[in-house]
Steps between C-alpha positions, in 0.01 A plus 500: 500500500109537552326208675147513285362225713519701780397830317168292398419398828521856642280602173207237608556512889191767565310390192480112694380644819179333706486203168488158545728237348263425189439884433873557510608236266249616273617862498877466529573425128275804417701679716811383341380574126423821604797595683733371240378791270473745782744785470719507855729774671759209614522457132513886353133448444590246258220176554705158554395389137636809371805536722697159314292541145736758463803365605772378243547101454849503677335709764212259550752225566704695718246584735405108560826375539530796771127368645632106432826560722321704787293190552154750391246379303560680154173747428251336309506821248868407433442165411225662269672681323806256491244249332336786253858516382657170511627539150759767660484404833524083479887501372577784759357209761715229361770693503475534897386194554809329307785794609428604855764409732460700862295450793187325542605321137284208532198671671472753224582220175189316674291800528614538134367151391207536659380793365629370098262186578182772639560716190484192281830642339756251338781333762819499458526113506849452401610728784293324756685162377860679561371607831402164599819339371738675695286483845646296773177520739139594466395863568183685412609603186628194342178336592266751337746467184483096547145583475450701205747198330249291565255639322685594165406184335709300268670811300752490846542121517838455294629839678406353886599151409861620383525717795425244756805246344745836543419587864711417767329538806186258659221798536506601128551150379172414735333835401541438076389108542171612723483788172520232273257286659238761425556506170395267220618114575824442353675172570820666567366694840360170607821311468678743681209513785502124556920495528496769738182306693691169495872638618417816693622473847261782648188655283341192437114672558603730249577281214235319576278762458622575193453150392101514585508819330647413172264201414726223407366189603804325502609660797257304691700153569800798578246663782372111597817402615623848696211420741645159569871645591666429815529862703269683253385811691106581589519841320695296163253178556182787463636677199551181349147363549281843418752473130422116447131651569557770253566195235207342553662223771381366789658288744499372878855495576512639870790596722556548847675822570501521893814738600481699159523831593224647237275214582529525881379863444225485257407194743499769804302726270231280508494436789445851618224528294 
């Protein structure tokens, strides 16, 4: 596997010599446009552009799930040409993105997402909701899928909201109702926000966020009355306030929370400063 990052930087390392900072950003992507046509003995005097142009689709996608699970930044020429022929190479993508099951899974499906939402290419929603669904704890991958959910608008609503009644662990439950949250209001979601905000033992911030993020008004005699309860924590008690701010509330209900942990520090914070 050929590390063109480093291959670059040995291309422009005399042509940089005795420049300044300005001069070299200014002649680096010059550099770069010109090497990525340049014909290259560590490439059987193929140029980078040319050396994946002529790969096959399958070949293309081989050779970044190889750069994906070394942890090296695929070539930009490969994503190029991946791109120029996404009409071959996009269901070759899915395909590894949905069916890989080996080492460094989650690292590479990221990677994978991440380059479907730089390519503008279509996601694979419905997977991303499976994923989520049967996660029992966050990870770097269900996030960035949690992300894209986010984002799909109401086409995914019925599909999330159905798939957060079915799961049976706490992360994806809290994962599809912070989804749901970003998508257009729906009574349902905020019902189901304000029970978990009212009987929740721990995760109180979060629902609360969620409540100041979803709109609803009525949640605001819900928030009012958190601030007043006996043993409320300093970390709950600010969560609740910024969402009853979010609503367009004010009010001037203060606590003392001496010998809370997350108080005391914040407290020692500013002291330091």
């Amino acid at each position: 596997m050929i590390d063109f990052e480093q291959k670059f930087k040995e291309y422009i390392q005399s042509r940089i010599v005795n420049l300044n900072e300005r001069e070299i950003d200014i002649l680096v992507p010059k550099l770069y446009m010109s090497w990525l046509d340049t014909p290259a003995d560590w490439l059987d005097s193929k140029s980078p552009n040319a050396y994946f142009s002529q790969m096959e689709a399958a070949e293309l996608i081989k050779n970044l799930g190889e750069y994906l699970l070394a942890g090296v930044n695929a070539p930009g020429p490969l994503l190029c040409s991946i791109a120029d022929r996404n009409k071959q190479t996009y269901p070759l993508l899915v395909s590894l993105l949905i069916n890989y099951d080996g080492e460094r899974e989650d690292a590479l499906k990221y990677a994978i997402v991440r380059l479907i939402e730089e390519m503008d290419f279509k996601h694979p929603y419905a997977y991303y909701i499976d994923v989520i669904k049967t996660a029992d704890e966050a990870n770097d991958f269900t996030e960035i899928c949690a992300e894209e959910l986010k984002n799909a608008g109401q086409q995914y609503f019925d599909e999330s909201f159905k798939a957060y009644k079915e799961v049976n662990t706490p992360y994806a439950a809290d994962c599809f109702l912070d989804i749901l949250c970003d998508m257009p209001f729906d009574e349902r979601v905020y019902d189901c926000v304000l029970e978990r905000f009212l009987y929740c033992e721990d995760g109180k911030a979060f629902y609360a966020s969620l409540l100041g993020k979803l709109g609803e008004e009525k949640a605001i005699p819900y928030l009012s009355d958190a601030l007043r309860l006996e043993g409320i924590k300093y970390y709950d008690y600010i969560a609740v306030k910024n969402a009853l701010e979010a609503l367009g509330s004010e009010n001037d209900i203060e606590r003392d929370f001496s010998g809370d942990k997350d108080y005391e520090k914040l407290a020692e914070l500013g002291d330091d400063n």
